[in-house]
N, C-alpha and C positions, 0 to 999 in steps of 0.2 A: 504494500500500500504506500502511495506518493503521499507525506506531508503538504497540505497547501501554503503552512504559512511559509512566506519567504525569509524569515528569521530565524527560522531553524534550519540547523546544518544539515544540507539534503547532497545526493552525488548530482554533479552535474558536468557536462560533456564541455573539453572546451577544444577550438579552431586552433592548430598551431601552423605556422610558416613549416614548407618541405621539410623533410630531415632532421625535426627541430625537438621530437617527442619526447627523447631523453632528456635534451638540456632544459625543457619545461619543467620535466617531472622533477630534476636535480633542482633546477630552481626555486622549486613550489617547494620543496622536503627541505633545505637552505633556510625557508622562511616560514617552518615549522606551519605550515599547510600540507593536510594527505592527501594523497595524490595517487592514481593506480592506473598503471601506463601499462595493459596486458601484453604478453609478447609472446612470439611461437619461436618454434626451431623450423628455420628455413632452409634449402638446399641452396649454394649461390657458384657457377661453375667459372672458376677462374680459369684464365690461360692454358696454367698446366695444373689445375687439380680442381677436386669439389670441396666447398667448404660448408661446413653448418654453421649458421648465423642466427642469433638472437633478435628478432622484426619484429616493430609493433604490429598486434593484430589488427588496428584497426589505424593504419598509416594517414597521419595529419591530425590524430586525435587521441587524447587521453580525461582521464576522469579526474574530478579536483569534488571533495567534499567541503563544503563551505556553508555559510547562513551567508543573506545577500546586502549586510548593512554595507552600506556604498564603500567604506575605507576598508573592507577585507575586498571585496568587489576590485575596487580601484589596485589593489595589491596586487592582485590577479591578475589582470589585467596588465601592468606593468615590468610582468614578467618575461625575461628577454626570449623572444620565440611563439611567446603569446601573439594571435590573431583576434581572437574572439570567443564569446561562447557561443552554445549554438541553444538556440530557442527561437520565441516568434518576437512579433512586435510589441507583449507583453512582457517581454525580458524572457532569462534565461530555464531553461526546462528541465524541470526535476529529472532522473531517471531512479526506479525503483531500487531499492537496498536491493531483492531478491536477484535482478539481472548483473549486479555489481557481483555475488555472490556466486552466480552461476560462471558469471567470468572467470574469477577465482580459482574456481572448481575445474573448468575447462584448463588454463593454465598451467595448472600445475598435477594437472593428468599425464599419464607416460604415454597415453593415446596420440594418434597423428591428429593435427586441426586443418581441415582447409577452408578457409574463408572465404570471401565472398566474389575472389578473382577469378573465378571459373568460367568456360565458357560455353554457352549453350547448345545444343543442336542447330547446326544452318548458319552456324558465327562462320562469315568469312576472315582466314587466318593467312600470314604469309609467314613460311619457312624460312630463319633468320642464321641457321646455322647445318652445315652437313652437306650430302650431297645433290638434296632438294633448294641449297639456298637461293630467294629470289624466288621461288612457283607460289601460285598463290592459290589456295583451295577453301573447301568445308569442312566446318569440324563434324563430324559423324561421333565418335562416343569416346571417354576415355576409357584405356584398358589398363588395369593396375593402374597405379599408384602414378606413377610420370611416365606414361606412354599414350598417344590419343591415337585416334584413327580419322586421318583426313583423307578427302575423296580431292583426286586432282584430274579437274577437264581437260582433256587434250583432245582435237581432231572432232570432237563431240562425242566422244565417250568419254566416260568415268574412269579412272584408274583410283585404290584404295591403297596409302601408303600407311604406314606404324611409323610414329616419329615421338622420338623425347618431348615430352610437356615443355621443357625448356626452350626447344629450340625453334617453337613457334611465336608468334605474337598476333594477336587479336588485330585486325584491321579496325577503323570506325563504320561506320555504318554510311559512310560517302562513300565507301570503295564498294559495298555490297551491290 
């Protein structure tokens, strides 16, 4: 259940600049404000190797508990990497103790997390690395874990390649 009053300290989501989500989090924990900036174990393929890397789950945003008297607000706010929080024209938007919890939970599970960068059935993708790099196709399904199945046209037919999750990238939706 969401507290209404805005005078009690409720979680709430804030906007950070690109790449900025640690040094929020460190800044806000700095300034004896909590702060809970969730992160997963990512695969990241370097040059010559793979590495696992600590990513926030939810990239350009972390959660700050605070009550909304303007001088902790302002504080906040002030914080180097701060953007914003996010809410409506009413100011800033509670989000529930239970979803903060469940984060938690998820986090610090030994389970894999995939978020919300997935790509759909019919997402057109283009091959960024191997010996498809530069064709551009369909995503069809993923299989395990990082391998998908894209359909690549040629001549008007279908052709159905297996390629590493990595080494596609989602086109926009102009290219479709």
């Amino acid at each position: 259940m969401v507290i209404e009053d805005p005078f009690i300290p409720q979680w709430y989501v804030l906007y950070t600049k690109s790449r900025f989500e640690s040094v929020v989090d460190l800044g806000l924990k700095g300034k004896n404000i909590e702060s809970f900036l969730p992160k997963i174990k990512t695969r990241s393929r370097r040059r010559d190797r793979k590495v696992v890397l600590n990513t926030p789950l939810f990239p350009g945003y972390l959660f700050v508990k605070t009550d909304l008297y303007p001088e902790k607000h302002l504080e906040i706010l002030k914080t180097p990497g701060v953007v914003r929080f996010i809410g409506s024209q009413n100011g800033p938007m509670p989000v529930s103790p239970d979803t903060i919890e469940s984060l938690r939970i998820m986090v610090t599970a030994e389970s894999d997390i995939f978020s919300g960068r997935g790509m759909m059935k019919g997402a057109r993708v283009m091959v960024t690395r191997g010996p498809f790099t530069g064709v551009i196709g369909t995503f069809v399904h993923y299989k395990g874990r990082h391998r998908i199945v894209v359909n690549i046209e040629t001549l008007g037919r279908y052709a159905s390649v297996e390629i590493e999750t990595e080494d596609v990238a989602a086109l926009p939706e102009i290219f479709s």
